[in-house]
Every structure is written in structure tokens, then in C-alpha cells.
C-alpha positions in Angstrom: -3.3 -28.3 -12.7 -3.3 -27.3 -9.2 -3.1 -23.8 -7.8 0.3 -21.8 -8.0 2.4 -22.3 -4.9 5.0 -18.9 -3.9 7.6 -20.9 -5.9 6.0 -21.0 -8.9 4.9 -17.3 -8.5 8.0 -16.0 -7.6 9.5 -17.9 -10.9 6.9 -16.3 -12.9 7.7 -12.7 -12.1 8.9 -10.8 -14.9 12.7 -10.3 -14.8 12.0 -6.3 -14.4 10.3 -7.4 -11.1 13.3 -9.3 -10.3 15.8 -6.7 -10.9 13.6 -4.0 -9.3 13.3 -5.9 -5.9 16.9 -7.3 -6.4 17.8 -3.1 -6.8 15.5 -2.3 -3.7 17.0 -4.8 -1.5 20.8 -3.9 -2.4 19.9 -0.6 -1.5 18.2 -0.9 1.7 20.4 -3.8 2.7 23.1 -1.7 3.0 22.2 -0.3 6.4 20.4 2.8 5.3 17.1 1.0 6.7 16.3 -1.0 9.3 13.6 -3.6 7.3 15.0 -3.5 4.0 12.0 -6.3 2.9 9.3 -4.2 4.7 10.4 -1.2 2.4 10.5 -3.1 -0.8 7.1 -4.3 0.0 5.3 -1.2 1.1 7.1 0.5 -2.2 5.8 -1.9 -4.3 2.3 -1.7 -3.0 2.3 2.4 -2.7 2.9 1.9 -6.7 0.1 -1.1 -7.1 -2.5 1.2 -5.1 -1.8 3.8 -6.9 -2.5 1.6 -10.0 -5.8 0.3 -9.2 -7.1 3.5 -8.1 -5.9 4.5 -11.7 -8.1 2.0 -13.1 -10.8 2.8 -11.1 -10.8 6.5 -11.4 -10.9 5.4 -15.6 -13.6 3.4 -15.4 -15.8 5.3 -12.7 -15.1 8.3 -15.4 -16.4 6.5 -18.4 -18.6 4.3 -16.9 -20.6 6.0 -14.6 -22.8 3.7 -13.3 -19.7 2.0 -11.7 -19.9 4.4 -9.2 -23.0 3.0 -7.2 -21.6 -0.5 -7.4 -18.3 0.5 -6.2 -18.4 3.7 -3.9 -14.6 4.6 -2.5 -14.4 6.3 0.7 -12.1 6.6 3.6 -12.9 3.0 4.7 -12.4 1.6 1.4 -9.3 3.5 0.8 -7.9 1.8 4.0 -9.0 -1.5 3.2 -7.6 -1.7 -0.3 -4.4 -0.5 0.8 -4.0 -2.9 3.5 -4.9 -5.8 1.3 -2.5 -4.7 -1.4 0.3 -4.6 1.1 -0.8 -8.4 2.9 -1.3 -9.7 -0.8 2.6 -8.3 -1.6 3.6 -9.7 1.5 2.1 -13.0 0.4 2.8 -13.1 -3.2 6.1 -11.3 -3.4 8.2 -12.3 -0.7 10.0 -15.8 -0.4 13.6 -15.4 1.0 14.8 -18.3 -0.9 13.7 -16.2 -4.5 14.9 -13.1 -3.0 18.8 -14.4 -2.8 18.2 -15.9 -5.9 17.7 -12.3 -7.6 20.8 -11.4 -5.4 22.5 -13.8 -7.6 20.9 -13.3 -11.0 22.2 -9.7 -10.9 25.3 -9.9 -9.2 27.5 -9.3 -12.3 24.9 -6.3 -14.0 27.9 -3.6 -15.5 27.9 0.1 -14.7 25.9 1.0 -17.9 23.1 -1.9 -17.0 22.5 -0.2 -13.6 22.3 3.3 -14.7 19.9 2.3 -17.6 17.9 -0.4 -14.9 17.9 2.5 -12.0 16.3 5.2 -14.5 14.0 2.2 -15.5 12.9 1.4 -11.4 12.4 5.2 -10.8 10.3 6.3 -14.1 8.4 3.1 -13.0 7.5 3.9 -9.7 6.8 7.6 -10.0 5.5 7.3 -13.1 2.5 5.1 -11.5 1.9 7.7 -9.3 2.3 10.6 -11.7 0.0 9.2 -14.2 -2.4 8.7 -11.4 -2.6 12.5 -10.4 -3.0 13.2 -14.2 -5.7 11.1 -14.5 -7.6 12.8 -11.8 -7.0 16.1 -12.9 -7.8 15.5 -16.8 -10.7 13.5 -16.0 -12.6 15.3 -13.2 -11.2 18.9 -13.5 
């Protein structure tokens, strides 16, 4: 068993990953931005940044000798973020998949999207929310 190729990635993402990038990309595809994927990617990796640094602000709280081994500073900061954002890039987009979710959600009724757009907004601020909170209840 070989590694995973785009294709099989892309087929293995979750089908709220589908429907969030399928909702991103019918949004910004309508003309309201220039580089609709660009958006959807740097989203997406906003929220996954956000998400390590929530891990990592856990376990630098509760286990403290993490801190030596893995300092975070400005440079670190910069780097993580600009690999989350390539690794998106890399894992995430595959035009052929894309157009695929274009499809798969085509037909979604008025009630599907309200409940699916609540869904995609909770998620992404959510991460980011819960981020701040665990800064401010752990190191206050």
C-alpha cells in the first residue's frame, strides 16, 4: 500500500469539508473576489493555524517542559503559517474534486443551506474563538 495520491485524499475528505469548500467556492465564484480558490485556501488554513496553536497553547500549559523543546516566536509563527497554507494548497486543492463538490451539492434545498451555512460559520469562528479562550483561561 503505497502513499495517498491528491485523488485519494481529496475522496477521503469528510463530506463537511466538501460542502464547506463547495459553499466557499459558490460564494466567491460569483464575482465578489478575484481568486475565489486562493480564499478558500487561506480560510481554511487561518482556521487550521488557529487550531494547532490551540493545541499547542494546551499542551505548553499542562505540559510545561514542552516549552523548551518547542519555543514559538515571531519566526516560528511565520513558518507554521506558511506551511499550513502550501500544505492546503497541496492537499486540498485538485480542480477536478473541486467541480466534483460543485456537483454533489448542486440540488442542497433552502433549509440544507441555512442549516450547512450556520454549520461553516460556527466552524470557522468557532476555531478561532476557542483559541482566544484558551489563551485567556489558561495563562490569565
Amino acid at each position: 500500500m503505497g502513499r495517498p495520491g491528491k485523488k485519494e485524499i481529496g475522496m477521503r475528505l469528510g463530506k463537511f469539508y466538501r460542502y464547506m469548500i463547495y459553499r466557499m467556492y459558490a460564494y466567491w465564484n460569483n464575482g465578489r473576489l478575484a481568486i475565489p480558490i486562493a480564499n478558500i485556501i487561506f480560510t481554511l488554513s487561518v482556521v487550521h493555524t488557529f487550531q494547532l496553536y490551540t493545541i499547542y497553547a494546551m499542551l505548553a500549559k499542562f505540559f510545561p517542559s514542552l516549552n523548551f523543546i518547542f519555543s514559538i516566536g515571531k519566526i516560528e509563527i511565520y513558518t507554521i503559517s506558511i506551511v499550513t497554507i502550501l500544505l492546503n494548497l497541496l492537499l486540498l486543492y485538485n480542480k477536478k474534486q473541486w467541480s466534483m463538490y460543485l456537483d454533489e451539492f448542486k440540488n442542497e434545498t433552502a433549509n440544507h443551506r441555512k442549516v450547512g451555512g450556520v454549520l461553516i460559520i460556527s466552524y470557522i469562528f468557532g476555531s478561532n474563538i476557542i483559541f482566544l479562550c484558551t489563551l485567556f483561561l489558561l495563562y490569565r
